[in-house]
C-alpha positions, 0 to 999 in steps of 0.5 A: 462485507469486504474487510479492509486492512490500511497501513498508514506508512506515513512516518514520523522523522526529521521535518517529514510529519506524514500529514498528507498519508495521515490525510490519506487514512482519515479518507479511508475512515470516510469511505470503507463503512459498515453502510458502504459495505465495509469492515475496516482495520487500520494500523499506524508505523508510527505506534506499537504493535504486536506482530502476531496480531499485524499477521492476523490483519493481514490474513483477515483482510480481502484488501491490504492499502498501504500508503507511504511517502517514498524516501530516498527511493524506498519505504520509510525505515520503520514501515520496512522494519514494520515489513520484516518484522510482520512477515517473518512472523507470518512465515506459515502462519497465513502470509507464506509457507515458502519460496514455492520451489522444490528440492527435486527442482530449486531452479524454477517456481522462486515465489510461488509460496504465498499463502494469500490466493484470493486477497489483494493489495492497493499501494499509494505513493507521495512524492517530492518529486514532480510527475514530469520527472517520470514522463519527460525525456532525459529527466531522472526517471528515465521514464519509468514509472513509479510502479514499473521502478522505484516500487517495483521490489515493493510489488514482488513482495506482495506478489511473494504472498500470492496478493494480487495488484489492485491498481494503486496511485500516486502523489507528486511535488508535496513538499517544494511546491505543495499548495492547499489547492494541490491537497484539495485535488489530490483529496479528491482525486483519491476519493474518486480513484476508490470509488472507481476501484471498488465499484463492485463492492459499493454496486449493492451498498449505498454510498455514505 
């Protein structure tokens, strides 16, 4: 079975309830079962944790998925706290062994020292701001996209760990102009996008 690892980022603050990255997790319950081929393990920023036990998770998982809502162009301050904290106690412990360089010669190999070869990562983004504002010319974006800008320091991170990408997705305008039939597509549209991403692993099993 392939193991699953999900960290529900979806935190709780201000008027942000993190409904739409709960839903995310609930959609993940529904997909990644023993009959589809799958072992789940799911941990929610917004409870306590241990870290050493966040560090096995992550060491036990094929795939890690983190969804997030994008705040200020960043993560959520507890699930970067739930970052540092966790992989600092992964420091040998399974995440990494170091920055991969060598004394003889620090100036190349910076990031090659994760202990995660073979395990890969998914990222789910939401957003207030609508897709046009990453696509259309002289909009605030640049035209950049969200993995190629705002995620792109959260992409080496994993990188760090020698996680390999598994192409993630993104989640526009669900706070100004957010409609029950917007959710409705997104839903199915996440669905779907897991279905594709994990075909190989769905092509000997059943789908529930």
């Amino acid at each position: 079975m392939t193991k699953i690892f999900v960290i529900n980022g979806g935190q709780h603050f201000g008027h942000s309830g993190g409904k739409f990255n709960a839903t995310l997790t609930e959609l993940d319950k529904a997909f990644f079962t023993q009959e589809n081929g799958f072992e789940l393990k799911v941990t929610d920023i917004n409870e306590e944790y241990n870290p050493d036990e966040e560090v096995q998770k992550y060491v036990w998982a094929d795939v890690i998925i983190y969804h997030f809502p994008v705040w200020w162009f960043s993560m959520p301050h507890k699930l970067k706290a739930y970052i540092d904290i966790v992989f600092t106690a992964g420091h040998k412990k399974g995440l990494y062994y170091s920055d991969g360089r060598k004394s003889h010669n620090p100036d190349i190999n910076y990031g090659t020292g994760g202990s995660m070869q073979g395990r890969k990562y998914m990222v789910t983004t939401t957003w207030n701001a609508p897709e046009t504002a990453f696509t259309l010319p002289d909009e605030f974006f640049d035209q950049k996209s969200v993995d190629d800008g705002v995620l792109f320091g959260f992409h080496k991170m994993n990188q760090f760990m020698s996680l390999e990408k598994i192409d993630g997705i993104h989640f526009h305008d669900l706070e100004k102009n957010v409609t029950q039939q917007m959710v409705d597509e997104y839903k199915e549209t996440y669905t779907k996008h897991l279905i594709n991403a994990f075909k190989q692993q769905l092509s000997t099993t059943p789908l529930g």
